[in-house]
N, C-alpha and C positions, 0 to 999 in steps of 0.2 A: 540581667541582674546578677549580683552575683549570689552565689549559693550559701544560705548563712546556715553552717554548723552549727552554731553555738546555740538556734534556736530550739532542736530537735534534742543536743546534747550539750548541756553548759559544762561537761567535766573533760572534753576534747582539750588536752592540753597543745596537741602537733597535726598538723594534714602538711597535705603537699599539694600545691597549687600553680596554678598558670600568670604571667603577668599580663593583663588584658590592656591597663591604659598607664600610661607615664605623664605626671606633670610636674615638669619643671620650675614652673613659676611657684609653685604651692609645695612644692617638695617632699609631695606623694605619688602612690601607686595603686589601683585598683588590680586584683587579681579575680580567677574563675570563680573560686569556692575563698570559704574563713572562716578562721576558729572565732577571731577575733573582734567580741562586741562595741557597736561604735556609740559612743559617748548618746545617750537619749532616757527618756524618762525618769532623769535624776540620776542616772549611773553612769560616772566616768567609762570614756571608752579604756580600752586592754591597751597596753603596752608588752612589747616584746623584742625579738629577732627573727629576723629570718634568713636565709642562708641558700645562698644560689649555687650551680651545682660546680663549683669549684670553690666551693666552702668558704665563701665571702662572707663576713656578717655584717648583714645590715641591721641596725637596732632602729627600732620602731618606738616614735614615743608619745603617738596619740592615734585615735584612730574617732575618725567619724564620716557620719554619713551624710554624704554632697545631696543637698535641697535638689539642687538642678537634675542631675541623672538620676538619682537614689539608688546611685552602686557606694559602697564602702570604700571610704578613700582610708589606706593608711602613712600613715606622715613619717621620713625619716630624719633621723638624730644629724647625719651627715648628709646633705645635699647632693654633692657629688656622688656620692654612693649609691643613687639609686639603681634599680635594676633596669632591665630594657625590656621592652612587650614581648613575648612572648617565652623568656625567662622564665627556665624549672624553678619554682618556691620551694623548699622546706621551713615551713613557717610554724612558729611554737610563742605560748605567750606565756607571759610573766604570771606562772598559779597561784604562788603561794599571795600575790595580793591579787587578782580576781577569786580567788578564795574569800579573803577578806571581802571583798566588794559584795561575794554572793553573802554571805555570813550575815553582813550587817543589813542588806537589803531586805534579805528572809524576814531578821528581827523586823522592821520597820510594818511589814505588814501585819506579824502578829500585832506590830504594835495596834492597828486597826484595830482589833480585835478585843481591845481593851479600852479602846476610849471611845466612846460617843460622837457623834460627828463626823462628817464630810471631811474630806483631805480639800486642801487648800493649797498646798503646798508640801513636795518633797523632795530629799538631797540627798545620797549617798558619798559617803569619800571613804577614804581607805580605813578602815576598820572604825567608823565612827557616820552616822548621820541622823536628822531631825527629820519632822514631819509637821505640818502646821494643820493645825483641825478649827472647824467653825463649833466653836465651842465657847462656851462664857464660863464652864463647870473649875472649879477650883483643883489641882492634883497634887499630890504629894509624891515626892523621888521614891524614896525610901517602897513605897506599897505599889508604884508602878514596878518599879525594879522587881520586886515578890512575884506580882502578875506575870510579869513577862519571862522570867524563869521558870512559873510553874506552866507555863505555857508550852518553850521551847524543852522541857523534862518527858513532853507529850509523845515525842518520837514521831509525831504525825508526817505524814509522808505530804507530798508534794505532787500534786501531778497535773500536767498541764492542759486546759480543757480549749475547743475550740467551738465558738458559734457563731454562725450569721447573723447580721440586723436582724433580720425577720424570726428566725430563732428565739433571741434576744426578747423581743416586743411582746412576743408571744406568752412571753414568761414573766411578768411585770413584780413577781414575787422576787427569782434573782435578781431583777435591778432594782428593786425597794434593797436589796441585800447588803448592795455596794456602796463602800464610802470613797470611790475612788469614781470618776464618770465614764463613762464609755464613750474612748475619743471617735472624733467622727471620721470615721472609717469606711471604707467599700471592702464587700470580703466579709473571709472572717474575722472574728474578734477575739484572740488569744487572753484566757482567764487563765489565773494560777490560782489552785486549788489546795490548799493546808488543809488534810482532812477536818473536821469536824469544828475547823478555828478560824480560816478565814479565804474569803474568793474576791478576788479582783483583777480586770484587765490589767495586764500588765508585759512590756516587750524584751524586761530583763532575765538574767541568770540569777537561780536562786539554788538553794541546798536542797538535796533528795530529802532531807529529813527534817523536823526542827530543832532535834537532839545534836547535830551537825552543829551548830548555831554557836552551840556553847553559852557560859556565863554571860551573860550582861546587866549594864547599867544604865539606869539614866540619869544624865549627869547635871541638867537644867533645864527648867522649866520658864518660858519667858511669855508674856503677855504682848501681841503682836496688833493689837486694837482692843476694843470692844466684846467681839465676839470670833478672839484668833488667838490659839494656846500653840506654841512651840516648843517640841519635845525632843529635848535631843540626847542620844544612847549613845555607848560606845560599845565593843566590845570587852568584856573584863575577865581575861584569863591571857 
Protein backbone atom coordinates (compact mmCIF):
# COMPACT_ATOMS: atom_id res chain seq x y z
CA UNK A 1 0.00 0.00 0.00
CA UNK A 2 1.10 3.17 -0.36
CA UNK A 3 2.14 5.29 2.65
CA UNK A 4 -0.64 8.06 3.04
CA UNK A 5 0.91 11.43 4.74
CA UNK A 6 -1.85 13.19 4.56
CA UNK A 7 -3.48 11.05 7.07
CA UNK A 8 -1.10 11.60 10.02
CA UNK A 9 -0.45 15.27 8.59
CA UNK A 10 -3.08 17.13 6.40
CA UNK A 11 -0.77 20.45 6.34
CA UNK A 12 2.35 18.24 4.34
CA UNK A 13 2.25 20.52 1.46
CA UNK A 14 5.71 18.42 -0.45
CA UNK A 15 7.47 14.77 0.14
CA UNK A 16 9.50 12.83 -2.15
CA UNK A 17 8.62 9.75 -3.39
CA UNK A 18 9.18 6.54 -5.48
CA UNK A 19 7.14 5.48 -8.65
CA UNK A 20 5.79 2.09 -7.76
CA UNK A 21 3.28 1.46 -10.79
CA UNK A 22 2.67 3.20 -14.37
CA UNK A 23 -0.73 2.97 -16.23
CA UNK A 24 -1.03 3.97 -19.49
CA UNK A 25 -4.30 3.28 -20.36
CA UNK A 26 -5.77 5.32 -17.29
CA UNK A 27 -3.06 7.88 -17.48
CA UNK A 28 -1.75 7.46 -13.97
CA UNK A 29 0.81 6.53 -11.47
CA UNK A 30 1.02 5.12 -8.08
CA UNK A 31 4.04 6.09 -5.95
CA UNK A 32 5.67 4.60 -2.32
CA UNK A 33 4.43 7.21 0.02
CA UNK A 34 1.71 10.79 -0.79
CA UNK A 35 0.80 13.94 0.40
CA UNK A 36 -1.81 13.72 -1.86
CA UNK A 37 -5.67 12.85 -0.62
CA UNK A 38 -7.70 10.86 -3.18
CA UNK A 39 -11.00 11.93 -3.86
CA UNK A 40 -13.48 9.90 -0.96
CA UNK A 41 -15.97 10.71 1.71
CA UNK A 42 -17.28 13.66 -0.03
CA UNK A 43 -13.91 15.42 -0.59
CA UNK A 44 -12.40 16.00 -3.83
CA UNK A 45 -9.15 14.45 -4.40
CA UNK A 46 -5.66 17.14 -4.31
CA UNK A 47 -4.35 18.27 -7.49
CA UNK A 48 -0.83 19.29 -8.03
CA UNK A 49 2.79 18.56 -9.63
CA UNK A 50 5.26 16.71 -9.34
CA UNK A 51 8.71 16.97 -10.62
CA UNK A 52 11.05 14.12 -11.55
CA UNK A 53 14.82 14.48 -10.97
CA UNK A 54 15.68 16.50 -13.99
CA UNK A 55 12.92 18.79 -13.13
CA UNK A 56 10.19 17.78 -15.50
CA UNK A 57 6.77 18.71 -14.40
CA UNK A 58 4.26 16.69 -14.37
CA UNK A 59 0.79 18.24 -13.29
CA UNK A 60 -1.39 16.16 -11.63
CA UNK A 61 -5.16 16.73 -11.99
CA UNK A 62 -7.03 14.32 -9.87
CA UNK A 63 -6.07 11.79 -7.79
CA UNK A 64 -8.11 8.66 -6.37
CA UNK A 65 -8.11 5.68 -4.91
CA UNK A 66 -8.18 2.36 -7.36
CA UNK A 67 -11.20 -0.09 -5.69
CA UNK A 68 -9.15 -3.07 -7.15
CA UNK A 69 -5.62 -2.65 -5.35
CA UNK A 70 -6.38 0.30 -2.78
CA UNK A 71 -3.10 2.05 -3.69
CA UNK A 72 -3.50 5.79 -4.66
CA UNK A 73 -3.64 6.29 -8.14
CA UNK A 74 -2.65 9.82 -9.42
CA UNK A 75 -3.84 10.90 -12.76
CA UNK A 76 -1.94 13.24 -15.20
CA UNK A 77 -2.81 16.43 -17.22
CA UNK A 78 -0.42 15.22 -20.18
CA UNK A 79 -0.40 11.42 -20.94
CA UNK A 80 2.84 11.26 -22.46
CA UNK A 81 4.31 12.84 -19.63
CA UNK A 82 4.09 10.21 -17.28
CA UNK A 83 6.87 9.17 -15.30
CA UNK A 84 8.57 5.44 -15.27
CA UNK A 85 8.56 2.98 -12.18
CA UNK A 86 11.00 3.53 -10.22
CA UNK A 87 11.34 7.30 -10.83
CA UNK A 88 12.67 9.99 -7.86
CA UNK A 89 9.18 12.12 -7.16
CA UNK A 90 9.31 15.51 -5.74
CA UNK A 91 5.66 15.79 -5.40
CA UNK A 92 3.75 19.03 -3.91
CA UNK A 93 0.12 19.69 -3.97
CA UNK A 94 -1.88 22.56 -4.91
CA UNK A 95 -2.49 24.34 -0.78
CA UNK A 96 -3.95 27.13 -1.12
CA UNK A 97 -7.23 25.03 -2.51
CA UNK A 98 -6.83 21.81 -0.30
CA UNK A 99 -6.81 24.54 2.22
CA UNK A 100 -10.01 25.46 1.11
CA UNK A 101 -11.17 21.78 0.94
CA UNK A 102 -9.96 21.42 4.75
CA UNK A 103 -11.68 24.81 5.68
CA UNK A 104 -15.07 24.13 4.36
CA UNK A 105 -15.01 20.37 5.36
CA UNK A 106 -14.14 21.46 9.09
CA UNK A 107 -17.34 23.93 8.79
CA UNK A 108 -19.56 20.91 7.58
CA UNK A 109 -18.93 19.04 10.61
CA UNK A 110 -19.51 21.84 12.99
CA UNK A 111 -22.16 22.05 10.87
CA UNK A 112 -23.25 18.57 12.72
CA UNK A 113 -23.27 20.15 15.59
CA UNK A 114 -25.94 22.39 15.08
CA UNK A 115 -28.59 20.52 13.61
CA UNK A 116 -30.38 17.52 14.83
CA UNK A 117 -30.32 14.64 12.82
CA UNK A 118 -28.29 11.90 11.04
CA UNK A 119 -26.14 12.80 8.00
CA UNK A 120 -27.68 11.57 4.87
CA UNK A 121 -25.71 12.79 2.77
CA UNK A 122 -22.44 15.03 2.17
CA UNK A 123 -20.23 17.08 -0.50
CA UNK A 124 -17.25 19.17 -0.27
CA UNK A 125 -15.98 21.45 -3.30
CA UNK A 126 -13.78 24.07 -3.36
CA UNK A 127 -14.50 26.60 -0.73
CA UNK A 128 -18.16 25.72 -0.59
CA UNK A 129 -20.44 22.45 0.31
CA UNK A 130 -23.73 20.94 1.74
CA UNK A 131 -24.75 18.31 3.94
CA UNK A 132 -28.24 16.47 3.94
CA UNK A 133 -29.68 15.56 7.39
CA UNK A 134 -32.94 13.23 8.35
CA UNK A 135 -34.67 16.00 9.61
CA UNK A 136 -38.40 17.30 8.99
CA UNK A 137 -37.25 20.66 11.62
CA UNK A 138 -37.62 23.94 9.75
CA UNK A 139 -34.20 26.37 9.61
CA UNK A 140 -33.43 29.66 9.04
CA UNK A 141 -29.92 30.91 7.01
CA UNK A 142 -29.49 33.90 8.76
CA UNK A 143 -29.24 32.07 12.64
CA UNK A 144 -27.43 28.99 11.21
CA UNK A 145 -24.82 31.32 9.79
CA UNK A 146 -24.83 32.98 13.72
CA UNK A 147 -24.41 29.36 15.06
CA UNK A 148 -21.91 28.40 12.95
CA UNK A 149 -19.55 31.41 13.46
CA UNK A 150 -20.07 31.28 17.09
CA UNK A 151 -18.96 27.91 16.79
CA UNK A 152 -15.80 28.26 14.56
CA UNK A 153 -14.89 31.80 17.13
CA UNK A 154 -14.32 28.61 19.56
CA UNK A 155 -10.78 27.98 18.54
CA UNK A 156 -11.38 24.35 19.39
CA UNK A 157 -8.71 22.27 18.22
CA UNK A 158 -9.03 19.21 16.39
CA UNK A 159 -7.45 16.01 17.06
CA UNK A 160 -7.67 12.77 15.62
CA UNK A 161 -8.89 9.86 17.66
CA UNK A 162 -8.67 6.18 16.66
CA UNK A 163 -10.83 2.86 17.80
CA UNK A 164 -11.56 -0.51 17.01
CA UNK A 165 -15.00 -2.15 16.44
CA UNK A 166 -14.83 -3.75 19.76
CA UNK A 167 -13.79 -0.42 21.30
CA UNK A 168 -16.51 1.28 19.49
CA UNK A 169 -19.43 -1.19 20.80
CA UNK A 170 -18.23 -1.20 23.91
CA UNK A 171 -18.99 2.46 24.22
CA UNK A 172 -22.75 2.69 22.86
CA UNK A 173 -22.78 6.30 24.58
CA UNK A 174 -20.13 7.66 21.63
CA UNK A 175 -22.01 5.98 18.88
CA UNK A 176 -25.58 7.38 20.31
CA UNK A 177 -23.18 10.53 19.76
CA UNK A 178 -22.56 10.33 16.01
CA UNK A 179 -24.74 11.73 13.21
CA UNK A 180 -22.39 10.50 10.78
CA UNK A 181 -22.35 6.00 10.89
CA UNK A 182 -19.63 4.16 11.29
CA UNK A 183 -18.58 2.67 7.99
CA UNK A 184 -18.10 -0.95 7.96
CA UNK A 185 -14.66 -1.37 8.52
CA UNK A 186 -11.96 -4.00 9.80
CA UNK A 187 -9.26 -2.15 11.95
CA UNK A 188 -9.46 0.87 13.28
CA UNK A 189 -12.00 3.54 12.98
CA UNK A 190 -10.43 6.94 12.59
CA UNK A 191 -12.91 9.84 14.53
CA UNK A 192 -12.24 13.55 14.19
CA UNK A 193 -12.55 15.22 17.27
CA UNK A 194 -13.55 19.31 17.64
CA UNK A 195 -13.03 19.64 21.03
CA UNK A 196 -16.07 20.11 22.97
CA UNK A 197 -18.26 20.57 19.43
CA UNK A 198 -18.22 17.72 17.52
CA UNK A 199 -16.87 13.72 16.75
CA UNK A 200 -17.30 11.75 13.77
CA UNK A 201 -15.69 9.03 11.71
CA UNK A 202 -14.17 10.55 9.17
CA UNK A 203 -10.96 9.71 6.39
CA UNK A 204 -10.50 13.60 5.41
CA UNK A 205 -8.20 16.59 5.94
CA UNK A 206 -9.50 19.12 8.29
CA UNK A 207 -8.14 22.37 10.11
CA UNK A 208 -5.99 22.23 13.46
CA UNK A 209 -8.39 24.60 14.71
CA UNK A 210 -11.98 25.96 14.06
CA UNK A 211 -10.81 29.57 14.21
CA UNK A 212 -8.80 28.42 11.00
CA UNK A 213 -12.15 28.02 9.43
CA UNK A 214 -12.89 31.56 9.10
CA UNK A 215 -16.20 33.42 8.21
CA UNK A 216 -19.04 31.54 6.82
CA UNK A 217 -22.31 31.35 5.39
CA UNK A 218 -25.02 29.54 4.59
CA UNK A 219 -26.27 30.14 1.62
CA UNK A 220 -29.49 27.65 1.02
CA UNK A 221 -31.58 25.65 2.52
CA UNK A 222 -33.53 23.07 0.36
CA UNK A 223 -36.17 20.44 1.12
CA UNK A 224 -34.88 16.99 -0.20
CA UNK A 225 -38.31 14.87 0.72
CA UNK A 226 -40.22 14.55 3.54
CA UNK A 227 -37.86 14.10 6.33
CA UNK A 228 -34.39 15.44 4.18
CA UNK A 229 -33.08 19.26 4.84
CA UNK A 230 -30.01 20.36 2.58
CA UNK A 231 -27.70 22.73 3.80
CA UNK A 232 -25.42 24.39 1.91
CA UNK A 233 -22.35 26.89 3.21
CA UNK A 234 -19.75 28.55 1.63
CA UNK A 235 -16.97 30.17 2.83
CA UNK A 236 -17.35 34.01 3.28
CA UNK A 237 -14.17 35.93 3.75
Amino acid sequence: MNEELFQEDAYLKQCEAVVSTVDEQTGSFTVTRTNFYPTGGGQPGDTGVAFDSSDREIRITDTQRNRATGFIDHFVEIPSQLPQVGDDLYMEIDWERRHRLMRIHSCLHLLCAVIPGRVTGAQVYDGRGRVDFDTAEPFEKNQLSYSLNLLVQQNAECRILSYSMSELNQNPGLLDSLSVPVPPVEGQVRLIHFDGIDIQPCGGTHVANTEEIGRVKVTKIESKGKHNRRISVVLDD
